[in-house]
VMD Tcl script that draws the C-alpha trace (Angstrom):
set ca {
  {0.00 0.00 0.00}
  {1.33 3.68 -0.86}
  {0.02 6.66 0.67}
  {0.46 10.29 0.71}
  {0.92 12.93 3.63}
  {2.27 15.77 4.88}
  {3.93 13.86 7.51}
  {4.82 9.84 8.24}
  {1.46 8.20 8.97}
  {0.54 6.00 11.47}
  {-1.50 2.79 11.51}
  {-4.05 0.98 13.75}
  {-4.80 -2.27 13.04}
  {-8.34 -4.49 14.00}
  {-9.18 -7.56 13.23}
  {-12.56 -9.29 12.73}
  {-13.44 -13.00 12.39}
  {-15.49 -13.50 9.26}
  {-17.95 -16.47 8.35}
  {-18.18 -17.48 4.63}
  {-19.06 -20.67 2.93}
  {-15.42 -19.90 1.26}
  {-13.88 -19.43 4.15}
  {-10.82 -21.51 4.94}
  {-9.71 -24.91 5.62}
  {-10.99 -26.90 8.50}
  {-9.20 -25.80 11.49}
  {-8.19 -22.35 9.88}
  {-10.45 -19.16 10.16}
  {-10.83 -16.25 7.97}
  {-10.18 -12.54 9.51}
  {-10.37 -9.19 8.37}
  {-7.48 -6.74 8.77}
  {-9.30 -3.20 8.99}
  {-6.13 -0.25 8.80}
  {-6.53 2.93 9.73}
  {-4.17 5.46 8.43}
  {-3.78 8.70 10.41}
  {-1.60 11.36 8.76}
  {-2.74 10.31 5.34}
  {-3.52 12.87 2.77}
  {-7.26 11.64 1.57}
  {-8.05 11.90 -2.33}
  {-4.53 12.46 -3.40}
  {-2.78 9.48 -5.43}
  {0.14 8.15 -4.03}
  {2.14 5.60 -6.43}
  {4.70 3.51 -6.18}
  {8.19 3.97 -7.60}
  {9.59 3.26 -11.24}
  {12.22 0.06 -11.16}
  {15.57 0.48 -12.55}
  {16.02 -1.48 -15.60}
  {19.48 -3.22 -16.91}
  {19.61 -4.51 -20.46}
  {21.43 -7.91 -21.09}
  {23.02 -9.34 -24.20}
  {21.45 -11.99 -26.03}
  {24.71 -14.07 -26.14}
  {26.53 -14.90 -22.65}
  {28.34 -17.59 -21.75}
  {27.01 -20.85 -20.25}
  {27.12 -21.13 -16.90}
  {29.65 -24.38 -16.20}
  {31.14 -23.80 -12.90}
  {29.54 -25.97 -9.73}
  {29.01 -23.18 -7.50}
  {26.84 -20.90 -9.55}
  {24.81 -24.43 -11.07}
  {23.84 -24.41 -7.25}
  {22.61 -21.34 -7.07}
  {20.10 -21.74 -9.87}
  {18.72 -25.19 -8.32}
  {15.08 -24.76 -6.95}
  {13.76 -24.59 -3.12}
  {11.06 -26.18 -1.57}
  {10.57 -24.91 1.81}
  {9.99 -27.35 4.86}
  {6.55 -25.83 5.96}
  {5.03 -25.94 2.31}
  {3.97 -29.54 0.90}
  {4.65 -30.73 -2.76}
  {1.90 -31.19 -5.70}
  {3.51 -31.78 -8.72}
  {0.23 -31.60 -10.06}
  {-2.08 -29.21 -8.59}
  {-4.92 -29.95 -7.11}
  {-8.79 -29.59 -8.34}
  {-10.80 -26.50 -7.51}
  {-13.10 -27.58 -4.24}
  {-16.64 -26.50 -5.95}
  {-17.62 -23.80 -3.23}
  {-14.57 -22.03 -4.91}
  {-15.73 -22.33 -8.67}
  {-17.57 -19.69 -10.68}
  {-18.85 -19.56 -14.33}
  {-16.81 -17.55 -16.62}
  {-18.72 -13.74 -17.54}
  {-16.90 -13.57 -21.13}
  {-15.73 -15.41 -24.03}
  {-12.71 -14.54 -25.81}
  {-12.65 -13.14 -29.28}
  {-9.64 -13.85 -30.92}
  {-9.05 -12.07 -34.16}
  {-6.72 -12.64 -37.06}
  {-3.30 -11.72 -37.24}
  {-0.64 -11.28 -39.70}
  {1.97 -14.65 -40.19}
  {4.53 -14.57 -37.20}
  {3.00 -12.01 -35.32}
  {0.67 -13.09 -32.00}
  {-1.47 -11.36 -29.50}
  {0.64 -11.02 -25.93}
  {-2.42 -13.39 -24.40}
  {-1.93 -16.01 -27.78}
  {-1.50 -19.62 -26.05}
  {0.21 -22.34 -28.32}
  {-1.47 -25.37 -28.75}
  {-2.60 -27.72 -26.88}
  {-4.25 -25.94 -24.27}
  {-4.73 -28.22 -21.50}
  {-5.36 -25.32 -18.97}
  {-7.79 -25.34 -15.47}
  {-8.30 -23.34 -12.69}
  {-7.22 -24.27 -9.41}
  {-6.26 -22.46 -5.93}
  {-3.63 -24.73 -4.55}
  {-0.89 -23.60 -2.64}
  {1.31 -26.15 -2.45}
  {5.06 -26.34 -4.14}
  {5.74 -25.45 -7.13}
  {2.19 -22.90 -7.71}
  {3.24 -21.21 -4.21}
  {5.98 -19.98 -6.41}
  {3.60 -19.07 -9.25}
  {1.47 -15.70 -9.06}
  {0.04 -12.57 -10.69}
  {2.58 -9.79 -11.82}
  {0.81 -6.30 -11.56}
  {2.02 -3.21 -13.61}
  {0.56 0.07 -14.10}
  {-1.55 -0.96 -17.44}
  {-2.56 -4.80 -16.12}
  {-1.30 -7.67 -14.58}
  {-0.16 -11.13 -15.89}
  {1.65 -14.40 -14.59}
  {5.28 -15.01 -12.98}
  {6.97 -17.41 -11.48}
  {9.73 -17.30 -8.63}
  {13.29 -18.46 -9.85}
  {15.00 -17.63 -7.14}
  {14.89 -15.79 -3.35}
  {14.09 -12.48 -4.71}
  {13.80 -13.53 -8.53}
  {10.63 -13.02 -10.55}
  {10.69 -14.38 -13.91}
  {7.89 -12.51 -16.05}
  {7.07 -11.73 -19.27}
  {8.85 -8.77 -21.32}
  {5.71 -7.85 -23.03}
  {4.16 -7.07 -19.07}
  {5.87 -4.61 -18.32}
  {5.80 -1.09 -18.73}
  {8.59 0.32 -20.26}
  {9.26 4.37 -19.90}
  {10.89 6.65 -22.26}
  {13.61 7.42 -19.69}
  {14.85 4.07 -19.19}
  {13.09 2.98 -16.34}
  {10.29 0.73 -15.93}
  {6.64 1.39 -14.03}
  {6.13 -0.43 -11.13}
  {5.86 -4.03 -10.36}
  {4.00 -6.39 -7.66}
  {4.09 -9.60 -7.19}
  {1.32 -11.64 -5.30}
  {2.04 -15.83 -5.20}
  {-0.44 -18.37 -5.37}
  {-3.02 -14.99 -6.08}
  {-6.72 -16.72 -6.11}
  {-9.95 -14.56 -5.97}
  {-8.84 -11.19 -3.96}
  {-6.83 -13.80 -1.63}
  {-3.06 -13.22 -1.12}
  {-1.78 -16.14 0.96}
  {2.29 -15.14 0.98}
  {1.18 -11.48 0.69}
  {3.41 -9.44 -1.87}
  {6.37 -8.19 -3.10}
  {7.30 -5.16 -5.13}
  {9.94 -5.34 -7.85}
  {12.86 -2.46 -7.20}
  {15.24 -4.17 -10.63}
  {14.14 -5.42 -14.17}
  {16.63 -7.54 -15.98}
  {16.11 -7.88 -19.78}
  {17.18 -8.74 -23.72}
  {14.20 -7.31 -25.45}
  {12.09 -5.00 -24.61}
  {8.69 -5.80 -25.52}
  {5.46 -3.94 -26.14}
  {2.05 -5.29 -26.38}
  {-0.79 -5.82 -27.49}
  {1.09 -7.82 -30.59}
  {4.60 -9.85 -30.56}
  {6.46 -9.44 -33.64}
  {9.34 -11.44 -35.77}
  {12.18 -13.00 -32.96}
  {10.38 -11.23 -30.22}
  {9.20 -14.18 -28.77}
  {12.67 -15.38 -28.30}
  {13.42 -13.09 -25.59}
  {9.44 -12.12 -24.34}
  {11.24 -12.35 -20.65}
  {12.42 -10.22 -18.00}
  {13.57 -11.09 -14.26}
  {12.87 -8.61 -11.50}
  {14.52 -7.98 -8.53}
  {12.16 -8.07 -5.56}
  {12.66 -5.97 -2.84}
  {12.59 -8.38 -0.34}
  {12.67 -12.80 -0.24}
  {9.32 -13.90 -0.71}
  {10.65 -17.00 -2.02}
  {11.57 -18.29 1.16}
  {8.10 -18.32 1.74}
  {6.66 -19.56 -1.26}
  {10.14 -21.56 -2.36}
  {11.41 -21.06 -6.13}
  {11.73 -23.21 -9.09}
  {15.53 -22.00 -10.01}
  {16.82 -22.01 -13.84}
  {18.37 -23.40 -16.18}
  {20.54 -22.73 -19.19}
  {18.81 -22.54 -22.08}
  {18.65 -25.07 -24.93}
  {17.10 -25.34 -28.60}
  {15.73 -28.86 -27.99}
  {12.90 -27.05 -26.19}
  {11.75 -25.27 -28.97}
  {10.86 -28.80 -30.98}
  {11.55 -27.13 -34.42}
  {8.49 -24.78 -33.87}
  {9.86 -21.59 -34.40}
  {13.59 -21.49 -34.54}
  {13.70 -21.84 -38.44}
  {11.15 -19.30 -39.53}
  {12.51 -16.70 -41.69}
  {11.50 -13.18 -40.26}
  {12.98 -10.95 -42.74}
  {9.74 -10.50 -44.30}
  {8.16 -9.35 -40.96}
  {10.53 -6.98 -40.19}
  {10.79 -5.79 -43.79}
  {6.75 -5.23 -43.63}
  {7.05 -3.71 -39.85}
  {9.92 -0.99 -41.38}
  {7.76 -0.62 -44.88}
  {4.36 0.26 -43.00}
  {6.19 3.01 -40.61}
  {8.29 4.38 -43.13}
  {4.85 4.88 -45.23}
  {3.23 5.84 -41.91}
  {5.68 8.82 -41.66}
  {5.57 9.62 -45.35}
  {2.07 10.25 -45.13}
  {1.57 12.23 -41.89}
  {4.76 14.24 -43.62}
  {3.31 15.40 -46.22}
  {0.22 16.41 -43.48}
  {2.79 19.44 -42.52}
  {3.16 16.91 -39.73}
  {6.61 16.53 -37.96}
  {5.28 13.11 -36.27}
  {7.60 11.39 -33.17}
  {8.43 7.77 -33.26}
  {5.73 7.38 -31.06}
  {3.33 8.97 -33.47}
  {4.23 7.03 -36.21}
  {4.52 4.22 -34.15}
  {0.64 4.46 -33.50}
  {-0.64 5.53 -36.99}
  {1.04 2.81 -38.58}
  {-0.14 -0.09 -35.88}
  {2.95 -1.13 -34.59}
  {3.95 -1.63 -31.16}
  {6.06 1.76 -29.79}
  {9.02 -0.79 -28.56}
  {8.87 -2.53 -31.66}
  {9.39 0.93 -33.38}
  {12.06 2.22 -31.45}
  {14.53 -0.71 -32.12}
  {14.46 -0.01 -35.93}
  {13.87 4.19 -35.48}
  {15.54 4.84 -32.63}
  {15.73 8.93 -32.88}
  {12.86 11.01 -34.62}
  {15.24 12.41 -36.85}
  {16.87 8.82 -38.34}
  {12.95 8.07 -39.20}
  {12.35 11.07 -40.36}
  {15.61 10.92 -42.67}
  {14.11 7.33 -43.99}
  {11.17 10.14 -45.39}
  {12.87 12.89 -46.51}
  {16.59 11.39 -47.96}
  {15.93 8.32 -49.86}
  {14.25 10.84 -52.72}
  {17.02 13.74 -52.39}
  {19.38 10.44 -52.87}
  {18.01 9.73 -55.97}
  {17.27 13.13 -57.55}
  {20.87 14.22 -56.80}
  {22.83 11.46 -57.95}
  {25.76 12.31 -60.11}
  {24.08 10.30 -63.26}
  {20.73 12.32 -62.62}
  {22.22 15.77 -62.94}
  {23.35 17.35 -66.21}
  {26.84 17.47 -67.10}
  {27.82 21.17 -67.59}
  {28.22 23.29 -64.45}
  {25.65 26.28 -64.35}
  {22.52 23.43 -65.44}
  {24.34 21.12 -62.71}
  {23.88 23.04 -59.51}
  {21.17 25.22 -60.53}
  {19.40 21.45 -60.88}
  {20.64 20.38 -58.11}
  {19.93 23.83 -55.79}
  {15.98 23.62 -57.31}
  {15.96 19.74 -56.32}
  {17.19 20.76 -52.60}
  {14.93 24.14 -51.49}
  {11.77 22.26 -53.19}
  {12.69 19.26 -50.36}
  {13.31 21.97 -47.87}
  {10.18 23.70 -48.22}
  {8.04 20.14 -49.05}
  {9.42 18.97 -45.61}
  {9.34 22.52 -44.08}
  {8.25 20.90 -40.45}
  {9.86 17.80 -40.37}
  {13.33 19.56 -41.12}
  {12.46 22.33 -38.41}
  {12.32 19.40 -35.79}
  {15.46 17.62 -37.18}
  {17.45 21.34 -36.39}
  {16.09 21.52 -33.15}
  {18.94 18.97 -32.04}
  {21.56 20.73 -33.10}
  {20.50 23.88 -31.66}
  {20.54 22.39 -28.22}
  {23.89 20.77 -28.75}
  {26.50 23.18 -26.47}
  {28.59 25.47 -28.57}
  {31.69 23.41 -30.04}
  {30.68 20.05 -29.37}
  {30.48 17.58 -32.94}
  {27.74 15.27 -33.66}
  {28.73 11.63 -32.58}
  {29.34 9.11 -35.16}
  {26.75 7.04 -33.85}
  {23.93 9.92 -34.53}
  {25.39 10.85 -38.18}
  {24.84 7.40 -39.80}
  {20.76 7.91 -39.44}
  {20.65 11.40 -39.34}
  {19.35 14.04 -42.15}
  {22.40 16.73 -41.11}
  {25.16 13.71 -41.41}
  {27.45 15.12 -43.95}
  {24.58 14.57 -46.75}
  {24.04 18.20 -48.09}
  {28.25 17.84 -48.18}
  {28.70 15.40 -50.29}
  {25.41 16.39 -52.44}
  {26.83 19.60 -53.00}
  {30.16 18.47 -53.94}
  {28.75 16.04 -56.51}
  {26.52 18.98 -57.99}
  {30.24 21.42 -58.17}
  {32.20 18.57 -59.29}
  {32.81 20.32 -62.59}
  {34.46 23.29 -60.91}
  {36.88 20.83 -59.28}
  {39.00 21.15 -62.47}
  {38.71 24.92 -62.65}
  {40.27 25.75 -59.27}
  {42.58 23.91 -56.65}
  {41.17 21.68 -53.91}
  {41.37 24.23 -51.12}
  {39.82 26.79 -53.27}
  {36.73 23.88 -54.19}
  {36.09 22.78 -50.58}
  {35.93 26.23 -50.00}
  {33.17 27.28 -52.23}
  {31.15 24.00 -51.19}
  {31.05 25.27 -47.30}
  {29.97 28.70 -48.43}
  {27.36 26.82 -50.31}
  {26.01 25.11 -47.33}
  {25.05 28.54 -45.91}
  {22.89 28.70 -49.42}
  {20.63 25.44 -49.27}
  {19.04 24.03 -45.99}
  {16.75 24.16 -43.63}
  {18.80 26.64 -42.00}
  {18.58 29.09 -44.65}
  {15.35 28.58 -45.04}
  {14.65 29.61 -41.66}
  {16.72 32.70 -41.23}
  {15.11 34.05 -44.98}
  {12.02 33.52 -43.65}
  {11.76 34.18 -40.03}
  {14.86 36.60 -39.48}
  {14.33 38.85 -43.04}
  {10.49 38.13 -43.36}
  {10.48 36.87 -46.67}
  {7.82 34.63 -48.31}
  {8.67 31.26 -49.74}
  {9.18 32.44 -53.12}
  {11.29 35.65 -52.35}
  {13.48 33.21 -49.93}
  {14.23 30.98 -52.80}
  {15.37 33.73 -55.37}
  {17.75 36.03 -53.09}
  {19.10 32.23 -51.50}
  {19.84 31.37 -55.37}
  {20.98 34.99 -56.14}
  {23.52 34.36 -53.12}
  {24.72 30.90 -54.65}
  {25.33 31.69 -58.06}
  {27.40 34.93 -57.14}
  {29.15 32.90 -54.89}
  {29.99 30.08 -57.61}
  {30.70 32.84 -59.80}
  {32.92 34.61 -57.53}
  {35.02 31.27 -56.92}
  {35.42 30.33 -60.42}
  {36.19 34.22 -61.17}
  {38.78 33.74 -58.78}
  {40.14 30.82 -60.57}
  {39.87 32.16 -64.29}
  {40.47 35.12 -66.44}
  {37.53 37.73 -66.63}
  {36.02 35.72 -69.49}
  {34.77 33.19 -67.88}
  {31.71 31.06 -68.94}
  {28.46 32.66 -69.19}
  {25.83 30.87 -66.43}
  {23.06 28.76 -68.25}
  {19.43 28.78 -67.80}
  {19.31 26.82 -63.98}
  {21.48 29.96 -63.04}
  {21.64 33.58 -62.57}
  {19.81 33.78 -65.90}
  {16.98 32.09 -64.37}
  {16.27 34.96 -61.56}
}
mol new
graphics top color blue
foreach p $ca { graphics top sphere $p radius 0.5 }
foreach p [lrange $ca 0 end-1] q [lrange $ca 1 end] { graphics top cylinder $p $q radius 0.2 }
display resetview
């Protein structure tokens, strides 16, 4: 229980002997605690604490050596008895199921977080014997599901229960064994560390998810030597019986990338700058699921906006001579800018932020729009003027270019001079071709080569 207050509360306990035709075992009686909080701030929520999480390779070692193959063996306390097969559900106890699942179809390797493989040989019972005093219900903020103890303070759940924040933690957890009907027999436990491969996000679990679809939490105190624990073992593929192990999931994951990447596109060319999140939702996929192949805004945003500027300014897509080259080229980049106006105003944002000085990590250029791209596009689109001037002299003139194309320039023509679309893309093409004239001018006598129709002409 969590409560609020000004102050540390207090608590009065009272107890009173109940009589129920589901009461308890002969010999046992049923009583009800009654608390009373004093100090408690009434009507204000009060919840319990995020868990750290800690993220675990899929490939470790085996575990060989005798002492730590001990500590993974299973407990059976002295004061609990053993049912390897748990017993039936006394009558007084049963009750007729309210609804009927509805099961709907799904897509070829993709399944429901409540799918159960055949056969399905399920049945309700309340025993509380060993092993199900080691088996209960896992709450989390949005549900609850099954675990199982493993070890003294080790619940082994599944990924897809748990709630995983943005900031890297993970919403709260309890734990209540052998959980029957509002009855907690061992009490409960709350989870304070989650241990995982894969993080997992429901409702649906997609291509090799499955694999890893588990997490152990650290309780915060050893309610296994209460209810005893079941321990581990290392895993092997002669569990899986061939089921799923050689399924190809490249199509999944190709049809999980294709339906974001379209998702994005569209709300894009909404005026929308839409988070992973966002896209994650208008596309159907799980927001987990979309982080591991999106994992910044801007590297899903750059699977909208590059692939096209790839193609249009390729160096066998642009004409040969210069002046037609880059004045192709320029066109082909401030029609992207202003297309993607909103999108690219996010992707700056970033950069902005970033303190004065500090470069963008390797690790953020390979997905991102800024990496380098408008570098090497505007290189490719001055090639010809490589042979017209040395290679200071060209590398030069294609920095001063980057201060002509962009979403930066964009943005300081428009919201620093006040100038309309159209007025922003003449003067920022007036500025590029004097520049490119002024370089090459630099390079070559006065009678240089008049500037075709993609160039100054064209203002």
């Amino acid at each position: 229980m969590t409560v609020a207050g000004e102050s540390e509360p207090s608590v009065d306990v009272a107890t009173e002997r109940l009589e129920s035709p589901r009461s308890a075992p002969e010999g046992v009686e049923t009583y009800l605690l009654n608390l009373t909080v004093y100090g408690a701030a009434l009507g204000t929520h009060a919840f319990p604490p995020s868990i750290e999480t800690v993220a675990l390779s899929s490939q470790r070692e085996l575990l060989t050596h005798p002492e730590e193959e001990k500590v993974l063996e299973g407990h059976l306390p002295d004061h609990l008895a053993l049912h390897p097969m748990p017993e039936p559900l006394p009558s007084e106890l049963r009750a007729k199921p309210r609804f009927l699942s509805i099961r709907k179809q799904l897509d070829e390797n993709v399944y429901e977080a409540t799918t159960v493989f055949a056969p399905d040989d399920r049945y309700t019972f309340s025993d509380t014997a060993f092993p199900w005093s080691s088996v209960g219900r896992v709450d989390t903020v949005n549900g609850w599901s099954s675990g199982a103890m493993v070890g003294p303070r080790h619940l082994l759940t599944a990924s897809h229960a748990i709630v995983w924040n943005s900031d890297g933690t993970a919403g709260w957890v309890k734990f209540t064994p052998s959980y029957f009907d509002g009855s907690e027999p061992f009490g409960v436990a709350w989870g304070q560390t989650a241990y995982f491969e894969v993080q997992v996000d429901p409702p649906t679990i997609e291509g090799d998810e499955g694999r890893h679809d588990y997490v152990v939490v650290v309780l915060d105190r050893r309610i296994g030597d209460l209810t005893g624990w079941m321990g581990s073992r290392t895993y092997s593929d002669s569990w899986d019986g061939g089921t799923k192990k050689e399924r190809n999931f490249s199509n999944v994951r190709q049809r999980t990338r294709r339906a974001m990447v379209d998702a994005a596109t569209r709300l894009v060319r909404e005026g929308a700058s839409p988070s992973v999140t966002e896209v994650a939702d208008a596309a159907g996929v799980s927001r987990a699921t979309a982080y591991r192949y999106f994992p910044t805004q801007e590297s899903l945003l750059a699977e909208v906006i590059v692939p096209d500027l790839e193609t249009a300014l390729a160096a066998e897509a642009l004409p040969d001579d210069l002046e037609n080259r880059f004045g192709a080229a320029f066109t082909t980049l401030w029609s992207s800018d202003l297309a993607n106006e909103a999108a690219l105003r996010t992707v700056l944002r970033p950069g902005l932020e970033r303190p004065p000085g500090e470069s963008v990590e390797r690790e953020e250029e390979a997905s991102s729009i800024r990496a380098g791209r408008r570098v090497r596009w505007l290189r490719n689109a001055l090639e010809p003027a490589r042979e017209r001037m040395d290679e200071e002299s060209f590398e030069r003139l294609v920095a001063a270019m980057c201060l002509c194309v962009g979403i930066e320039s964009l943005v300081v023509l428009r919201d620093v001079c006040g100038l309309e679309a159209k007025d922003a893309e003449e003067v920022a093409r007036w500025a590029a071709f004097t520049l490119l004239r002024g370089s090459v001018g630099e390079s070559e006598s006065a009678d240089g080569e008049r500037f075709g129709r993609h160039g100054q002409d064209a203002l």
